[in-house]
MDTraj code that builds the backbone (N, CA, C; nanometers):
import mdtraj as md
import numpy as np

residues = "UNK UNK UNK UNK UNK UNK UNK UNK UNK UNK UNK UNK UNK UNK UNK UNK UNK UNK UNK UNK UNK UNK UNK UNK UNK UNK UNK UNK UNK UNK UNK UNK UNK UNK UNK UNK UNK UNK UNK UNK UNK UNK UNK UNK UNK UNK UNK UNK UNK UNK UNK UNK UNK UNK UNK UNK UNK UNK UNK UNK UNK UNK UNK UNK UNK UNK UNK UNK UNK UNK UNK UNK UNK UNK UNK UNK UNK UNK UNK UNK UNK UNK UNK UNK UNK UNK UNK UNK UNK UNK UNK UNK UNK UNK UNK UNK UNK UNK UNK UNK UNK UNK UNK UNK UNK".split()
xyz = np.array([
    [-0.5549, 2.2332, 3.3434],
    [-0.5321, 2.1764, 3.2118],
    [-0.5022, 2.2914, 3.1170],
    [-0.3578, 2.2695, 3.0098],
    [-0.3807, 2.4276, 2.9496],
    [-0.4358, 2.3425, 2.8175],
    [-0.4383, 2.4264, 2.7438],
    [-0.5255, 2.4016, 2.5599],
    [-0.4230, 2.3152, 2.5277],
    [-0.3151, 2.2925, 2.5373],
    [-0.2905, 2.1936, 2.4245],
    [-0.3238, 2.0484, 2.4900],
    [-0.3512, 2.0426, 2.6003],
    [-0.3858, 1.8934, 2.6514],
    [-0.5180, 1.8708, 2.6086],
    [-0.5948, 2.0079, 2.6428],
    [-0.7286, 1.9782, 2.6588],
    [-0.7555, 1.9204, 2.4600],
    [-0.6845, 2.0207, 2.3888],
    [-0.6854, 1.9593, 2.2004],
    [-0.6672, 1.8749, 2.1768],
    [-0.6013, 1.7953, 2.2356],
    [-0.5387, 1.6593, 2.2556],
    [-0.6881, 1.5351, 2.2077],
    [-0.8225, 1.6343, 2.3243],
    [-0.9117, 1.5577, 2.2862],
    [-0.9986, 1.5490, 2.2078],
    [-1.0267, 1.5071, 2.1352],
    [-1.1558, 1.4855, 2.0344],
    [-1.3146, 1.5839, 2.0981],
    [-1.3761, 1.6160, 1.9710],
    [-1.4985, 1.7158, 2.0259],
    [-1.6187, 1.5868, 2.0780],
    [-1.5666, 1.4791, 2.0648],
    [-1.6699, 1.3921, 2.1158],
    [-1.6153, 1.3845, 2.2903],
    [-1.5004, 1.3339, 2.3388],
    [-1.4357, 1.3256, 2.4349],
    [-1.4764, 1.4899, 2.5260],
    [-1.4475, 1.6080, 2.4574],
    [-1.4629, 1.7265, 2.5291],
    [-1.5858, 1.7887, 2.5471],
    [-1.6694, 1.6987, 2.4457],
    [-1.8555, 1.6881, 2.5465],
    [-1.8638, 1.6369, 2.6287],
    [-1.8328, 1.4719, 2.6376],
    [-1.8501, 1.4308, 2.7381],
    [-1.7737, 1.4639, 2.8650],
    [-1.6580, 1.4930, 2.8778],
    [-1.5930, 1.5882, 2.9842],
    [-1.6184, 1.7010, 3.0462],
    [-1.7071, 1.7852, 2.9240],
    [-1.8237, 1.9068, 2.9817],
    [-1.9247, 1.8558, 3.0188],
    [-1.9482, 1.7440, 2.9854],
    [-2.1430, 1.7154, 3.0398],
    [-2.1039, 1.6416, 3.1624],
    [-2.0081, 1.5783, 3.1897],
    [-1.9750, 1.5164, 3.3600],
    [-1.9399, 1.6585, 3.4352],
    [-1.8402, 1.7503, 3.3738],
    [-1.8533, 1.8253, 3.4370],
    [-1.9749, 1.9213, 3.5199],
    [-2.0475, 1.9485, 3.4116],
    [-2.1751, 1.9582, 3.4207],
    [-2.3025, 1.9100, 3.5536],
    [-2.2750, 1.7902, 3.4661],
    [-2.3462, 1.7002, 3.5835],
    [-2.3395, 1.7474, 3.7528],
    [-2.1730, 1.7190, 3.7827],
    [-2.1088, 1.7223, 3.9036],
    [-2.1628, 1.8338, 3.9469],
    [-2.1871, 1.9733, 3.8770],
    [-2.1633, 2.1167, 3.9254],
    [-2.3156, 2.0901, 3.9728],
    [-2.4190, 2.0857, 3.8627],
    [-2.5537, 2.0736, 3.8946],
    [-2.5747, 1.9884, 4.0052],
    [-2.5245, 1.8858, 4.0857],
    [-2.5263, 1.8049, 4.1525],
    [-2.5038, 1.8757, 4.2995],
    [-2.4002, 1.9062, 4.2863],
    [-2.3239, 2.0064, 4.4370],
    [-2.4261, 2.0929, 4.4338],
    [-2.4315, 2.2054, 4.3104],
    [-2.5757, 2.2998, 4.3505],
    [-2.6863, 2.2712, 4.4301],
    [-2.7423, 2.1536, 4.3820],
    [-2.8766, 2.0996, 4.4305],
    [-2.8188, 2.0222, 4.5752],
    [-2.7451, 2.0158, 4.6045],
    [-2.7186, 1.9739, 4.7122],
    [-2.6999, 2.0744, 4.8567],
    [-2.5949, 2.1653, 4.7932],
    [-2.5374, 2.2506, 4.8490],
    [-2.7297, 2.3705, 4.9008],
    [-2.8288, 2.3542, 4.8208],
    [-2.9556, 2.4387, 4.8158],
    [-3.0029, 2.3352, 4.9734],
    [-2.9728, 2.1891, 4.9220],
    [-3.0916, 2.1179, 5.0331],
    [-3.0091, 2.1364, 5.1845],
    [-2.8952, 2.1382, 5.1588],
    [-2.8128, 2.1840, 5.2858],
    [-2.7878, 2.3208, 5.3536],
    [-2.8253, 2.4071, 5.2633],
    [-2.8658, 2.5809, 5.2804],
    [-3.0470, 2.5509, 5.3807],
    [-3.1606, 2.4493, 5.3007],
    [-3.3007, 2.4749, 5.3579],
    [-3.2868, 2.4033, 5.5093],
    [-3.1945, 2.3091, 5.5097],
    [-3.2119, 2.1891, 5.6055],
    [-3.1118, 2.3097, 5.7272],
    [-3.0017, 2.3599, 5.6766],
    [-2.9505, 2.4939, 5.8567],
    [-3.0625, 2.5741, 5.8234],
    [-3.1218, 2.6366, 5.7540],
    [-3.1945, 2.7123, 5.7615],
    [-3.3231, 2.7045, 5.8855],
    [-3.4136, 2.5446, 5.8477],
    [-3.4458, 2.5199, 5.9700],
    [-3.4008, 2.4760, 6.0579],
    [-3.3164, 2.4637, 6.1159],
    [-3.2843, 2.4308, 6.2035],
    [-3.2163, 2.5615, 6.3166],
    [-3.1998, 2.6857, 6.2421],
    [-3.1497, 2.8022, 6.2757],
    [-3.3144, 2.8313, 6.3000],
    [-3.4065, 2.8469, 6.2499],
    [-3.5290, 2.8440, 6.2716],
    [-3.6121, 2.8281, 6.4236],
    [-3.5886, 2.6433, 6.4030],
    [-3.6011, 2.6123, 6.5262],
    [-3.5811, 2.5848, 6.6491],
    [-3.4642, 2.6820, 6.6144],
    [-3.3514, 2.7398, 6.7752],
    [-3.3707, 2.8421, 6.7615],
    [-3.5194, 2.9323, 6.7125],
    [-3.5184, 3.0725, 6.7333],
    [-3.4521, 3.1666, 6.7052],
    [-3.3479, 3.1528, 6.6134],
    [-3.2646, 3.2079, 6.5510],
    [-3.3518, 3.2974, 6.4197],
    [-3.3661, 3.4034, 6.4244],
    [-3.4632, 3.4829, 6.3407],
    [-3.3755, 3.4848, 6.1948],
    [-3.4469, 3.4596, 6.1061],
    [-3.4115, 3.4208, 5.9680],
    [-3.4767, 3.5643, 5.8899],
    [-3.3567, 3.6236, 5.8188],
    [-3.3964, 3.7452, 5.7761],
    [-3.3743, 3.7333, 5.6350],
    [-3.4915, 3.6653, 5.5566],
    [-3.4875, 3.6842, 5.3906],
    [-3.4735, 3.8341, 5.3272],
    [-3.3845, 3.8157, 5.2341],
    [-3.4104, 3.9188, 5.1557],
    [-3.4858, 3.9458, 5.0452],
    [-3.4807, 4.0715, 4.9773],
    [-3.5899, 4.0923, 4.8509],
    [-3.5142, 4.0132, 4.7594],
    [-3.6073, 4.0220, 4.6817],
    [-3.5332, 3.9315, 4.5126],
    [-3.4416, 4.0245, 4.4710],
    [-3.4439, 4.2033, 4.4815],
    [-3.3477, 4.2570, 4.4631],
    [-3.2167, 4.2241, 4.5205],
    [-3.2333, 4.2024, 4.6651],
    [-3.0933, 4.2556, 4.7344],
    [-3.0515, 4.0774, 4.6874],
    [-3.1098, 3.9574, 4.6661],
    [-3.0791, 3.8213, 4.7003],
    [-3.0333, 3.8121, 4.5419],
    [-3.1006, 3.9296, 4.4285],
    [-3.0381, 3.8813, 4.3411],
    [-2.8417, 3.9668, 4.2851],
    [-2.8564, 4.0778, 4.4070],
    [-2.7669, 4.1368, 4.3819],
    [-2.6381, 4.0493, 4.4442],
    [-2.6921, 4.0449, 4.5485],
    [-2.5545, 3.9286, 4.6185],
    [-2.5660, 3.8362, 4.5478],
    [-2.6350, 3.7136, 4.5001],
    [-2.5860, 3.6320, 4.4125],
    [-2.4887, 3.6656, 4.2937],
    [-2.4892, 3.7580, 4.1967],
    [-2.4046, 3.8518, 4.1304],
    [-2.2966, 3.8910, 4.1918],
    [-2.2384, 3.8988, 4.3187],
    [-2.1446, 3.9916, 4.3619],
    [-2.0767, 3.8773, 4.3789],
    [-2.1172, 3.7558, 4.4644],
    [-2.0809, 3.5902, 4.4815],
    [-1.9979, 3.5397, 4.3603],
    [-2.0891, 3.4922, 4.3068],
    [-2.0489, 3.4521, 4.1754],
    [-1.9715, 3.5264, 4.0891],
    [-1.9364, 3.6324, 4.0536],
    [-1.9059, 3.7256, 3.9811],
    [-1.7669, 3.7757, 4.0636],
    [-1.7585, 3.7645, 4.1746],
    [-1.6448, 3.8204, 4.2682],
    [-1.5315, 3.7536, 4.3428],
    [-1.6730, 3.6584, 4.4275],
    [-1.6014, 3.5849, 4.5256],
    [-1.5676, 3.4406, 4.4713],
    [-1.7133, 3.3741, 4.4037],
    [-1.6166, 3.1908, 4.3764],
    [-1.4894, 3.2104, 4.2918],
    [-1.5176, 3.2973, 4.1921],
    [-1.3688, 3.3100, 4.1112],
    [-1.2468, 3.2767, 4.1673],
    [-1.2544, 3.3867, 4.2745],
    [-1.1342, 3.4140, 4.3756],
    [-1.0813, 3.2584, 4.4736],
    [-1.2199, 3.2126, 4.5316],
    [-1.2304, 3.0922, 4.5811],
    [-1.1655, 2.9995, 4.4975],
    [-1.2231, 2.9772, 4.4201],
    [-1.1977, 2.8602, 4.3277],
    [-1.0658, 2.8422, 4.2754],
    [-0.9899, 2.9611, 4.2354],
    [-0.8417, 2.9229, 4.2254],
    [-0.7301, 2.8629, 4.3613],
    [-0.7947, 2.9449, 4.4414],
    [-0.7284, 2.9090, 4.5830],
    [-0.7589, 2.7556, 4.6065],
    [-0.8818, 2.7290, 4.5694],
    [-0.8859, 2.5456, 4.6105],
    [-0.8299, 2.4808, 4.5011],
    [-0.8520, 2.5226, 4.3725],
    [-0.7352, 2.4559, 4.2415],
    [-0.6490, 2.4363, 4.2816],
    [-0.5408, 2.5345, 4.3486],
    [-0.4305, 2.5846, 4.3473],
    [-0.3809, 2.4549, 4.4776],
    [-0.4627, 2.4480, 4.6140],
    [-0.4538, 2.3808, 4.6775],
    [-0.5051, 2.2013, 4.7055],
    [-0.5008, 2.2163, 4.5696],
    [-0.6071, 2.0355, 4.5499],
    [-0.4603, 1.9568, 4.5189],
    [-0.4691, 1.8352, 4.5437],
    [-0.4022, 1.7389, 4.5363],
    [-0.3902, 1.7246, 4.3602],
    [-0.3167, 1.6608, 4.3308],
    [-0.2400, 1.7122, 4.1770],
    [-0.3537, 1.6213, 4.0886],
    [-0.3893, 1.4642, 4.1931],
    [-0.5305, 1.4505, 4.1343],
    [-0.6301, 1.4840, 4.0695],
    [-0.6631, 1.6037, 4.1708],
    [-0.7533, 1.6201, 4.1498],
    [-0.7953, 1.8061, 4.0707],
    [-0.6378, 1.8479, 4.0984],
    [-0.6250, 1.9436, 3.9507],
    [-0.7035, 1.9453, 3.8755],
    [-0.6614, 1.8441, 3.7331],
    [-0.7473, 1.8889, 3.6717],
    [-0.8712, 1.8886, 3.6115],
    [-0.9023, 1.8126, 3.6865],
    [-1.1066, 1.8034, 3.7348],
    [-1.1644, 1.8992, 3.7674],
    [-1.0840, 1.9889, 3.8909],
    [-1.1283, 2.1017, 3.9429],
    [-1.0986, 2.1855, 3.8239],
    [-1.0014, 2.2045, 3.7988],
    [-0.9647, 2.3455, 3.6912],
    [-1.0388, 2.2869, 3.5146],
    [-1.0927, 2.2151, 3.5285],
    [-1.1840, 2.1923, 3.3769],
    [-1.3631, 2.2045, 3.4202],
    [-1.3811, 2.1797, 3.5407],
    [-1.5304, 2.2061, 3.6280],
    [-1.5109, 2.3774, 3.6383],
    [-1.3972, 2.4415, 3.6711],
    [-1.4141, 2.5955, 3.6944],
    [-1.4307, 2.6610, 3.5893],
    [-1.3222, 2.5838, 3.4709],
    [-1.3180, 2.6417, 3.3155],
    [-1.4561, 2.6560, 3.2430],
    [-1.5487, 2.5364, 3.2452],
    [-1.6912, 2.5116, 3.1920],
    [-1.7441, 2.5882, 3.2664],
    [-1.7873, 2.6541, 3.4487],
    [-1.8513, 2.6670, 3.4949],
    [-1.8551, 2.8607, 3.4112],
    [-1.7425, 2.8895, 3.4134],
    [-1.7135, 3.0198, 3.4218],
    [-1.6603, 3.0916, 3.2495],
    [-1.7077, 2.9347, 3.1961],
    [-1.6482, 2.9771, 3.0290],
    [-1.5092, 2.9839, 2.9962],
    [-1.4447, 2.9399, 3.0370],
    [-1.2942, 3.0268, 3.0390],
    [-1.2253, 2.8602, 2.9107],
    [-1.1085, 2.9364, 2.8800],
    [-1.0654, 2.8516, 2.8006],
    [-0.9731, 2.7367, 2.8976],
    [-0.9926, 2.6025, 2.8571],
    [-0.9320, 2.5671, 2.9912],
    [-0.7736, 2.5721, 3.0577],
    [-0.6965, 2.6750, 2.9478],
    [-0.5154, 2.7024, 3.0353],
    [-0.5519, 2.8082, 3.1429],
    [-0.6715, 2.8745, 3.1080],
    [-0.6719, 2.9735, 3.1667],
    [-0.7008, 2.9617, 3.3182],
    [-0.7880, 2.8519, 3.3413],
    [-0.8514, 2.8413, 3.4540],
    [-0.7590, 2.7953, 3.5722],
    [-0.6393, 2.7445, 3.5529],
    [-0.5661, 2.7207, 3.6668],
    [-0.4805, 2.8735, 3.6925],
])
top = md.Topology()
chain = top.add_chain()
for i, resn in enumerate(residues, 1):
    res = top.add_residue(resn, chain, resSeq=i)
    for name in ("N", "CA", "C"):
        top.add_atom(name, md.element.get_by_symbol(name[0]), res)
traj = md.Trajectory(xyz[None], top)
């Protein structure tokens, strides 16, 4: 979506478009966590040795992730989403990451 579509909408309309967005992201998170604990055991209980890290190193890779890699990710699946679903994705990346939303595609 670039800015002049997104101006198009009213600051009532572009809350509620951030707070679904919102929603959705918080949603996948908490999902995407119960589907991280649920292989986790299960890598577990196939003896598969599970090697946690410190809060340092777990908070440094989260930073390097986020900060490096979804960016990178995330345009590549924009870029490759059905025209649908454009610009859902590129207004969920824009909110997630602050960006103004022309920028995000």
């Amino acid at each position: 979506m670039n800015q002049k579509s997104w101006e198009k909408f009213n600051k009532n309309q572009q809350a509620i478009i951030e707070e679904g967005a919102n929603a959705v992201i918080e949603k996948q998170l908490k999902e995407g966590k119960e589907r991280d604990e649920m292989y986790r055991k299960k890598a577990t209980d196939a003896v598969i040795k599970y090697v946690a890290l410190s809060p340092k190193e777990y908070s440094d890779a989260i930073k390097t992730v986020r900060n490096e890699v979804w960016p990178k990710m995330a345009v590549l699946i924009i870029r490759s989403a059905p025209p649908s679903l454009y610009y859902w994705l590129s207004l969920a990346l824009a909110i997630r990451l602050r960006l103004t939303p022309n920028s995000a595609a």
